[in-house]
C-alpha positions as CSV (number, residue, x, y, z in Angstrom):
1,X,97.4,-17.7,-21.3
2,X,98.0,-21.9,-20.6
3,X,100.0,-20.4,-17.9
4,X,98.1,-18.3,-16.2
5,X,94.5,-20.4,-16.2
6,X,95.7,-22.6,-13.0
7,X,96.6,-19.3,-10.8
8,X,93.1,-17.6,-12.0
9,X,91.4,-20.8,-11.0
10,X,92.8,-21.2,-7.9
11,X,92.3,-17.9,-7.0
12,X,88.1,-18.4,-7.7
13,X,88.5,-21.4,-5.8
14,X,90.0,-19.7,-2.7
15,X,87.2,-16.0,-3.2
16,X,84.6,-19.1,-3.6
17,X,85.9,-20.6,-0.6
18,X,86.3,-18.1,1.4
19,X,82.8,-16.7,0.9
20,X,81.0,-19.5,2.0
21,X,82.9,-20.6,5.0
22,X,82.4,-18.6,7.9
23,X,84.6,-17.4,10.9
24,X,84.4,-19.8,13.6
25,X,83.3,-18.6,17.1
26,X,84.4,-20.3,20.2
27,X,81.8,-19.6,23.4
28,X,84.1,-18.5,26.4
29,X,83.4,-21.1,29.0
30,X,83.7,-18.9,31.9
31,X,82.3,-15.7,30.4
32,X,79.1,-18.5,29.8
33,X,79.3,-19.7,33.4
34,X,79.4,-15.8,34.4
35,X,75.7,-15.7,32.8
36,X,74.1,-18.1,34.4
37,X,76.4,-18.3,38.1
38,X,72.7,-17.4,39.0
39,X,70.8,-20.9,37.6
40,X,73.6,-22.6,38.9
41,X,73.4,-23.6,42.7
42,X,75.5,-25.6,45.3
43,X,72.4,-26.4,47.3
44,X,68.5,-26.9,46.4
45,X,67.0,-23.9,47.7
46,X,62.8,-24.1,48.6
47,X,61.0,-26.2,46.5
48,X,57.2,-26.3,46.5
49,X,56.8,-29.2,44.7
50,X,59.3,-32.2,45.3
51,X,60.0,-35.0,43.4
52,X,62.8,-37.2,43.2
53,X,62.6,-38.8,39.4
54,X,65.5,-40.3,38.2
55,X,66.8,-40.4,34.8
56,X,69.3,-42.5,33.7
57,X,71.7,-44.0,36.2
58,X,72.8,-40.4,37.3
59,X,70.3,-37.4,36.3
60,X,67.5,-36.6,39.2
61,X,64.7,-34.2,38.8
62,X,64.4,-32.9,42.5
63,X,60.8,-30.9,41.8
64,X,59.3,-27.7,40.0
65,X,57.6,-24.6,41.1
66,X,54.9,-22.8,39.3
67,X,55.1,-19.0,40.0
68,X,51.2,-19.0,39.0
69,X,47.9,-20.2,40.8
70,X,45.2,-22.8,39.7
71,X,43.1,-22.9,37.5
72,X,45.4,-21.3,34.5
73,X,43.8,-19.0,31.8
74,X,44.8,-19.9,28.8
75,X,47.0,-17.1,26.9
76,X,48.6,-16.9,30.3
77,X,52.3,-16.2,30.3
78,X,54.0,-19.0,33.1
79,X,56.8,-19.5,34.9
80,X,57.6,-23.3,34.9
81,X,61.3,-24.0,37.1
82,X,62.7,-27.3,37.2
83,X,65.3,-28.4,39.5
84,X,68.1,-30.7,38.1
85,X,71.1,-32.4,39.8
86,X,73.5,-35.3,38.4
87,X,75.2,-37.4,40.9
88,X,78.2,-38.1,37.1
89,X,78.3,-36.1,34.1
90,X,75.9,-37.3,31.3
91,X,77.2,-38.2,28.1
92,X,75.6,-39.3,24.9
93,X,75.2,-36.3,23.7
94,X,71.7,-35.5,25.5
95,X,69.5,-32.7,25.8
96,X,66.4,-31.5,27.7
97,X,62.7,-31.2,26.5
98,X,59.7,-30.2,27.9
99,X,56.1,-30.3,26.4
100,X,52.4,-29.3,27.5
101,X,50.1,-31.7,26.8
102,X,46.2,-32.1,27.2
103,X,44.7,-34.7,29.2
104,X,44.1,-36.9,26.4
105,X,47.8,-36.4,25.5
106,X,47.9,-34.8,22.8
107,X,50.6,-32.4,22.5
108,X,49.9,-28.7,22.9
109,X,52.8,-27.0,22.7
110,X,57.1,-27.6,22.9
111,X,59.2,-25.3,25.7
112,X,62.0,-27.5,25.2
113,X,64.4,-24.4,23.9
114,X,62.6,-21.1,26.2
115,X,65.1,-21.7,28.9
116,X,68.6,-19.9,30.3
117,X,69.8,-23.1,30.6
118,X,68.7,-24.2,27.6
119,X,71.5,-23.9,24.4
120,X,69.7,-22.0,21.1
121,X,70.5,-19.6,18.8
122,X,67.8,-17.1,20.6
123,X,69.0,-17.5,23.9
124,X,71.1,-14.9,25.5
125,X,72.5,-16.8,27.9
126,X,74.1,-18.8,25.6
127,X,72.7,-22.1,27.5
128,X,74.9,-24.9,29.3
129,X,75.0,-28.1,27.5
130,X,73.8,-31.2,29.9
131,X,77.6,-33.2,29.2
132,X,79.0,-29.6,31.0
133,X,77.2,-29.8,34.2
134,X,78.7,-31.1,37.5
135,X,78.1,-33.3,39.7
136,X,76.9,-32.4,43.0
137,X,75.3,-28.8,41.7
138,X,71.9,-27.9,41.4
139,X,70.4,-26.6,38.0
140,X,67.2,-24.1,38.0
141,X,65.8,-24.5,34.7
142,X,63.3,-21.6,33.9
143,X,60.7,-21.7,31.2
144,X,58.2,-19.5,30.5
145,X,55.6,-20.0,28.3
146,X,52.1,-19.3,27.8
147,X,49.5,-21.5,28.9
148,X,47.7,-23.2,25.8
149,X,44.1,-23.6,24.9
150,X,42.8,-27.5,25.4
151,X,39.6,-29.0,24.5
152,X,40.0,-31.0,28.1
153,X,40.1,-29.2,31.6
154,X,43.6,-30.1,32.6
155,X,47.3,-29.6,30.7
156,X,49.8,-31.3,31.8
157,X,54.0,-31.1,31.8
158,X,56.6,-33.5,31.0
159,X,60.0,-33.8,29.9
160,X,63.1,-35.5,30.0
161,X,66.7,-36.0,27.9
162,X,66.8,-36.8,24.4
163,X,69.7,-37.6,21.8
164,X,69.4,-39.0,18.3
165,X,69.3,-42.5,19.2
166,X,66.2,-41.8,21.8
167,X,64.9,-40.9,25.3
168,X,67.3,-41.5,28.1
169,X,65.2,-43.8,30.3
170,X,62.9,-42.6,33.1
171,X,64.4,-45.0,36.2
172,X,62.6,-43.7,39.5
173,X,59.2,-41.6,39.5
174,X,55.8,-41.3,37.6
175,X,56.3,-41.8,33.5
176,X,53.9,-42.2,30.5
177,X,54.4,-45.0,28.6
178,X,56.9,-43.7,26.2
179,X,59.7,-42.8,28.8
180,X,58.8,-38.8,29.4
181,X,58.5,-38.1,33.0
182,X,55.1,-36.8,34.6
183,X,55.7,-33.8,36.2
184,X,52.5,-32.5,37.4
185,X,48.5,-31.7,35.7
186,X,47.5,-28.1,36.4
187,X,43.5,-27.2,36.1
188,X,42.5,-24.9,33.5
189,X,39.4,-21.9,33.8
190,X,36.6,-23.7,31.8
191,X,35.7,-21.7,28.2
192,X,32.0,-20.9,28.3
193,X,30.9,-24.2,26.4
194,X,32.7,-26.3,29.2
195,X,31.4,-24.6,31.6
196,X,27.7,-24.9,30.7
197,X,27.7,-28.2,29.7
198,X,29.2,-28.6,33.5
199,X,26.9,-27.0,35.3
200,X,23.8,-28.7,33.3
201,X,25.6,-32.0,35.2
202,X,24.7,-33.1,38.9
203,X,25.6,-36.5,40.9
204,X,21.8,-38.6,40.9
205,X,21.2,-41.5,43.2
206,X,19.1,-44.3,43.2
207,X,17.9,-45.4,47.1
208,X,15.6,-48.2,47.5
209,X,13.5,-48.2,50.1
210,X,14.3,-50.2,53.4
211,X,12.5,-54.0,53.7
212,X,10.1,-54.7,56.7
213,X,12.1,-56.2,58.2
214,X,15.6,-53.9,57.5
215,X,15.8,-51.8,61.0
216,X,18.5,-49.1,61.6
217,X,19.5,-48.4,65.6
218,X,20.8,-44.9,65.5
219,X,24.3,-45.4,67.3
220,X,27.2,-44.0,64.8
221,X,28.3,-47.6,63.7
222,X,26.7,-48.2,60.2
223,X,27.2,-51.6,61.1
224,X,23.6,-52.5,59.8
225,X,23.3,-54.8,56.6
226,X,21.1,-52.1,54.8
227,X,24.5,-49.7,55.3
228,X,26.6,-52.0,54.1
229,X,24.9,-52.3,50.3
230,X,23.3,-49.0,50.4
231,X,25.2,-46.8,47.4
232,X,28.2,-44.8,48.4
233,X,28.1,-40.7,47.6
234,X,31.4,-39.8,47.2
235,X,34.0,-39.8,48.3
236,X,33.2,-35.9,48.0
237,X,35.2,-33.2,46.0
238,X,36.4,-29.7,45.8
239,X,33.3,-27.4,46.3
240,X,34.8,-25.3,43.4
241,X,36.4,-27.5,41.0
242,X,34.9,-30.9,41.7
243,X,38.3,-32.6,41.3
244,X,39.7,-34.7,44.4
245,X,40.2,-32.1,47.4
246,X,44.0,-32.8,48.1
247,X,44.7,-29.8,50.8
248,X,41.4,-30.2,52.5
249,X,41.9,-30.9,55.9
250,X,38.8,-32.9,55.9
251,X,37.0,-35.6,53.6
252,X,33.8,-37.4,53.5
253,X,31.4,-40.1,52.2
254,X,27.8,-40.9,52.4
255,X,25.2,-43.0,52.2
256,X,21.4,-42.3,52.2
257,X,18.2,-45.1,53.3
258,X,14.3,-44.7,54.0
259,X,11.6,-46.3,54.7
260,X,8.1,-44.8,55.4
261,X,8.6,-43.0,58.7
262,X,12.4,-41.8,58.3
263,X,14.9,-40.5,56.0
264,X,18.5,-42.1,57.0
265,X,21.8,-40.3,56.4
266,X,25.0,-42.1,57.5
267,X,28.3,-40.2,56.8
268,X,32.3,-41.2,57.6
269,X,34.3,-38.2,58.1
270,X,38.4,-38.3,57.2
271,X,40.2,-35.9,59.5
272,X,42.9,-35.2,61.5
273,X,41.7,-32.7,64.6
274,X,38.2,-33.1,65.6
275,X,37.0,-29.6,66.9
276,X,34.4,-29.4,69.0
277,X,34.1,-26.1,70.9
278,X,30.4,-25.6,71.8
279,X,28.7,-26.0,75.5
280,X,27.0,-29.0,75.3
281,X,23.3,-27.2,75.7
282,X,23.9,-25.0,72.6
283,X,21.1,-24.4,70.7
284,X,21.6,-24.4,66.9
285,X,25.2,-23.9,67.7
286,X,26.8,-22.5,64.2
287,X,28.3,-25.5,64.2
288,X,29.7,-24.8,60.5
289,X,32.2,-22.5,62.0
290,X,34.0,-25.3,63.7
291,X,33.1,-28.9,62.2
292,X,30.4,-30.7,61.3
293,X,28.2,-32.9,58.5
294,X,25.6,-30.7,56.8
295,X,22.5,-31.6,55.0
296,X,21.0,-29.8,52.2
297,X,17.2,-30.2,51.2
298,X,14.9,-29.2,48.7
299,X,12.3,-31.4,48.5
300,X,10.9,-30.2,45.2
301,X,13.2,-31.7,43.2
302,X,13.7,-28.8,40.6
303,X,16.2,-26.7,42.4
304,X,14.7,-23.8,42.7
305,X,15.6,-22.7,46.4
306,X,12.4,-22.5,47.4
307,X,11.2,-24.0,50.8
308,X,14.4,-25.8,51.0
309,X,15.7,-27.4,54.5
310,X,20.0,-27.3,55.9
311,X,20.1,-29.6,58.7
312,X,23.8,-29.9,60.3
313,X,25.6,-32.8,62.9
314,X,28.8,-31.6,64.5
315,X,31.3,-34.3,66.5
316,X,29.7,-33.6,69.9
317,X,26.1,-34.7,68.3
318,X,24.8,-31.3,69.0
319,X,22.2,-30.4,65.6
320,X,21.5,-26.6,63.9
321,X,18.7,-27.2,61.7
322,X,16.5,-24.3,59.9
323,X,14.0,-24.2,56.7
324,X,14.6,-21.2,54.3
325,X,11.5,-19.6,52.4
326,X,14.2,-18.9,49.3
327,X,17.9,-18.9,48.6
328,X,19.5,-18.0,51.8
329,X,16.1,-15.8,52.8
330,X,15.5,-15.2,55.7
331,X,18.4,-14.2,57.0
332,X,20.1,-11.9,59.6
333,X,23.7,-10.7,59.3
334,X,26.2,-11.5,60.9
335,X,24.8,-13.4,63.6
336,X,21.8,-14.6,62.7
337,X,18.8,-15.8,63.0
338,X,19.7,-18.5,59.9
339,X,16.6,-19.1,58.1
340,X,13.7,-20.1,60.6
341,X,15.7,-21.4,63.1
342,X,12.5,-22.1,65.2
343,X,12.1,-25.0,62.6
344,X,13.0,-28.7,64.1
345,X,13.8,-31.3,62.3
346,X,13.0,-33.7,65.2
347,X,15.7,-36.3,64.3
348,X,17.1,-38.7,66.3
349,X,21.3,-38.9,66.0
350,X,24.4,-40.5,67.4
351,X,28.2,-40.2,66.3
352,X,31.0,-42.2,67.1
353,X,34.8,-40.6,67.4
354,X,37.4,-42.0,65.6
355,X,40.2,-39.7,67.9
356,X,39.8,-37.3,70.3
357,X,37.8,-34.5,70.6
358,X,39.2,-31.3,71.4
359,X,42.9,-31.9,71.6
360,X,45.0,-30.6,68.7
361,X,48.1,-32.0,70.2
362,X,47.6,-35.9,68.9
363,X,45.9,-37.3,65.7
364,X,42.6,-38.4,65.0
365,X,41.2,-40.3,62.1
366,X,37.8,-38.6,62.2
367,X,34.3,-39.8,63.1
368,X,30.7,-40.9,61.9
369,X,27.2,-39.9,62.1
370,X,24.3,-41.2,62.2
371,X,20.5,-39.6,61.5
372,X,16.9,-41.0,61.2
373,X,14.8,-37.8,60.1
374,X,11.2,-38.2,60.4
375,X,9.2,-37.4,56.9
376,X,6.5,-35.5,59.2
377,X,9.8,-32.7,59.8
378,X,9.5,-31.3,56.1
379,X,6.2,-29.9,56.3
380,X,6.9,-27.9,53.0
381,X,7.3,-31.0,51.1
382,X,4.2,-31.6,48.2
383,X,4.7,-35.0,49.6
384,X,5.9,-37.6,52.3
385,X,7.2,-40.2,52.3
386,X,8.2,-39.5,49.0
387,X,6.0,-41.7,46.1
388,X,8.1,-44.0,44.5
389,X,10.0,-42.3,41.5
390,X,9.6,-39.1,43.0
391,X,13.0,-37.1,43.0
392,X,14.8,-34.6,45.9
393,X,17.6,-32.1,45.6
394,X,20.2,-32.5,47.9
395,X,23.8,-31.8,48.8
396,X,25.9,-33.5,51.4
397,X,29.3,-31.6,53.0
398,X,31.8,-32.3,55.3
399,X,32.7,-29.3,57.1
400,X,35.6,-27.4,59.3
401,X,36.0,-23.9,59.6
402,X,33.6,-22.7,57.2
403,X,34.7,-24.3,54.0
404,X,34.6,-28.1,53.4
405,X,33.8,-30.8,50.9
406,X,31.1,-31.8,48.8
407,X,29.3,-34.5,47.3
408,X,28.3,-31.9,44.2
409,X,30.8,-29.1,43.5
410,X,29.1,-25.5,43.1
411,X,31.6,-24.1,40.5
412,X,31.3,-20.8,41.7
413,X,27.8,-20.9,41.5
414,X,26.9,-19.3,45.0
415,X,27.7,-20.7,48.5
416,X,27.1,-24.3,50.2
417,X,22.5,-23.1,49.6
418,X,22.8,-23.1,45.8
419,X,20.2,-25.8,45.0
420,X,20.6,-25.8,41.3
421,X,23.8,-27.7,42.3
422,X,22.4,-30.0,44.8
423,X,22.4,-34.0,43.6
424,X,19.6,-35.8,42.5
425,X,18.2,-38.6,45.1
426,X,15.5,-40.5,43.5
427,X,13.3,-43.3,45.9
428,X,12.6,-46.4,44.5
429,X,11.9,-49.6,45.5
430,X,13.2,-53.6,45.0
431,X,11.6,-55.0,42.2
432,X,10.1,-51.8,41.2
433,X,10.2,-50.4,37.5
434,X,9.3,-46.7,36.6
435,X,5.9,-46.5,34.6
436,X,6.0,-46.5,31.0
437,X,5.2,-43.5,29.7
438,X,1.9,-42.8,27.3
439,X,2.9,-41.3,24.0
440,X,1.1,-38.0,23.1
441,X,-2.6,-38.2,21.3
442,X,-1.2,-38.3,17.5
443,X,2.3,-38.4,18.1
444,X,3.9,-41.6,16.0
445,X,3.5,-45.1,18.4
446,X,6.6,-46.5,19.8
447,X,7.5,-49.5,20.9
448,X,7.8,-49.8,25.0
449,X,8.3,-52.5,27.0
450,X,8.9,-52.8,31.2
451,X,10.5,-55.2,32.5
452,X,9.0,-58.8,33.3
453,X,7.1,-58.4,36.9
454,X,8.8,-59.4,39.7
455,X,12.0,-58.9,37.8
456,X,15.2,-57.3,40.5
457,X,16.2,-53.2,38.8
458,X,19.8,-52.5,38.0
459,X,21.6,-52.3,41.0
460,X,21.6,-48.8,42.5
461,X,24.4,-46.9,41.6
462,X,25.6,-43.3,42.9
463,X,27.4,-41.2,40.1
464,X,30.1,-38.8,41.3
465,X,30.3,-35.6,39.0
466,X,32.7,-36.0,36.3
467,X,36.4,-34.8,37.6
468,X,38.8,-33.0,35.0
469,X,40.1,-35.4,33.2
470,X,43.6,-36.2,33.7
471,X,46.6,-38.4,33.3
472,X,47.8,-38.0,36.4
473,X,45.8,-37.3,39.4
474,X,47.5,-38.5,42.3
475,X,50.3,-36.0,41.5
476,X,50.5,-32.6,43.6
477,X,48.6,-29.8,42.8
478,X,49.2,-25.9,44.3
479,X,47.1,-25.2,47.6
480,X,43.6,-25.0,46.8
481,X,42.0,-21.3,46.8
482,X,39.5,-20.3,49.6
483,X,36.1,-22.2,49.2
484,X,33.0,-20.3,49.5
485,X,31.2,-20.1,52.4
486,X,28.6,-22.1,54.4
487,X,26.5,-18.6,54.9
């Protein structure tokens, strides 16, 4: 029995052993290499988005490609490539992540393992470890994922290398504070909640009215003090997303003055081929075809399209001008008449080329225009000049080829007429304070005061409509999506 105890226990020793240890596997470098030959490139092939961030002293990211079109819908299944290359190999035992955050920062989601490249138990491809790739190749890293849902109206992507010890360092290109590289923010479709409490905002303005002794010569320079001060609108946005137009081909700022006889609109157009095009004794050319500033009026104040007032400048100064009765009524397609073209607005103009008109082959920086519209034009209006406090509807575009900029987005809401998204000019006056207001008979007293006479009001101030938020806006975005219409 002594005898045999040492052989039976060696023998549950070895079954015990044996049980738990299992049969190692070793991965077949070239059948690996075999599976993903197509991820694994001697040249960068067409990337839409470049970049050139640099990890480390020898990892670059060389750009990404989404296979999907702004804004995302969240639940919807992406296609996020990245495009890697190391100048050495990179040791230390590193590997790749990438997360989705919102635009506060928070994290949304991890795709650091949904990738060919990527090594996990899940993936087919079996993955290639960072340390194995070469120098001199390019690596496509796919992931696919779908798109999260965000309390804010932009996600973004980042990623980088990680080990035990930490983040290998971001060297060259945009990075958050905690050494993860920016890659790009992509827009979102607004939820129902977002997209009301949206569309209950507009851009408002505050425009004092001119001094005595403030006069304005109508010759495209803005040069006058009064320009100078007078509150900026813009610059202007995307018509559909009101985020920062980045493929427009043109751009825009305004500013708005009046006194008692005129209504003053200066505006300082960006872009890079000034069209022209009309004969230079066309009446209410459809100068929106080509390009052009427009104005958008409804003196009313409550957006309700009716008796409203579009008033367009092109580069060659020539003027289309026309009063609607309602939105975009009446109206003859596909030619026209516009509204009642036989309207005039009976304003005197000038604009001032930054470039040359007319000649696609050089670059041009854009131009200006300048407008004094008389307050007698807008026959419609309950009143003019305006009284002071009273408030107008308007929206202000640069144009070209039938799309264009704003200074308040329409989110889809109709085309370039939609008055409910027009901005909100008030008139007021230096030194002037609105009335206080008398409570209701029997409603509790409160307190009120106004300021002290003769006491200057906050300066005036022109509010842009809130953009997406975002953590990095000045990154690339895909090519914008067709903007609605003038007409």
């Amino acid at each position: 029995m002594t005898a045999r105890l040492p052989i039976a226990l060696l023998a549950l020793t070895l079954a015990f052993g044996c049980s738990k240890k299992k049969p190692h596997h070793t991965v077949d470098p070239e059948e690996q290499r075999a599976k993903l030959a197509q991820y694994i490139l001697d040249q960068a092939p067409e990337i839409k988005n470049k970049m050139s961030t640099k990890f480390g002293d020898s990892a670059t990211l060389l750009g990404y490609n989404l296979d999907a079109e702004q804004p995302l819908r969240p639940g919807q299944k992406v296609k996020l490539t990245f495009y890697w290359q190391v100048s050495a190999p990179v040791g230390g035992g590193y590997k790749l992540f990438t997360q989705i955050l919102d635009a506060s920062g928070e994290k949304l989601v991890n795709i650091d393992r949904n990738a060919p490249l990527r090594p996990g138990k899940k993936n087919k491809y079996g993955g290639l470890p960072v340390s194995a790739w070469e120098p001199g190749k390019v690596y496509v890293d796919e992931q696919t994922f779908h798109v999260p849902k965000a309390k804010t109206e932009t996600i973004m992507a980042i990623t980088g290398f990680f080990n035990k010890e930490g983040r290998l360092p971001v060297s060259g290109g945009p990075k958050d504070s905690v050494d993860r590289a920016i890659v790009a923010t992509f827009t979102l479709q607004p939820t129902e909640e977002q997209l009301k409490e949206r569309l209950a905002q507009v851009p408002e303005v505050s425009v004092e009215r001119l001094e005595k002794t403030d006069l304005i010569k109508i010759d495209g320079k803005l040069d006058e003090a009064a320009w100078k001060t007078a509150p900026v609108l813009g610059p202007f946005v995307d018509v559909k997303t009101g985020g920062a137009p980045k493929d427009s081909p043109v751009n825009g700022t305004a500013r708005v003055l009046w006194n008692d006889t005129n209504l003053y609109f200066g505006f300082e157009v960006q872009e890079a081929n000034i069209v022209g095009g009309f004969p230079k004794t066309a009446k209410d050319p459809h100068l929106w075809t080509k390009d052009t500033v427009e104005i958008m009026l409804d003196p009313d104040g409550d957006g309700d399209n009716e008796d409203y007032y579009e008033i367009q400048i092109g580069p060659q100064n020539l003027v289309f001008d026309s009063q609607y009765d309602k939105y975009n009524e009446p109206k003859t397609e596909p030619d026209g008449p516009f509204g009642h073209e036989e309207w005039s607005s009976k304003l005197k103009s000038a604009v001032v080329l930054d470039g040359t008109i007319d000649k696609p082959e050089d670059t041009d920086k854009g131009y200006t225009v300048e407008a004094a519209i008389p307050w007698k034009s807008f026959t419609k209006a309950k009143k003019v000049p305006p009284a002071l406090g009273d408030t107008w509807r308007m929206n202000l575009y640069a144009m070209k080829d039938n799309s264009g900029v704003a200074w308040s987005p329409i989110y889809d809401q109709g085309n370039f007429h939609k008055a409910s998204r027009f901005g909100r000019v008030r008139f007021t006056a230096k030194g002037w304070t609105p009335p206080v207001e008398t409570p209701d008979a029997g409603a509790p007293a409160e307190s009120a005061s106004a300021a002290p006479a003769g006491s200057a009001p906050a300066a005036a101030s022109a509010m842009v409509p809130a953009a997406p938020k975002t953590m990095a806006s000045s990154l690339k975005t895909p090519t914008a999506r067709p903007l609605p219409s003038a007409h």
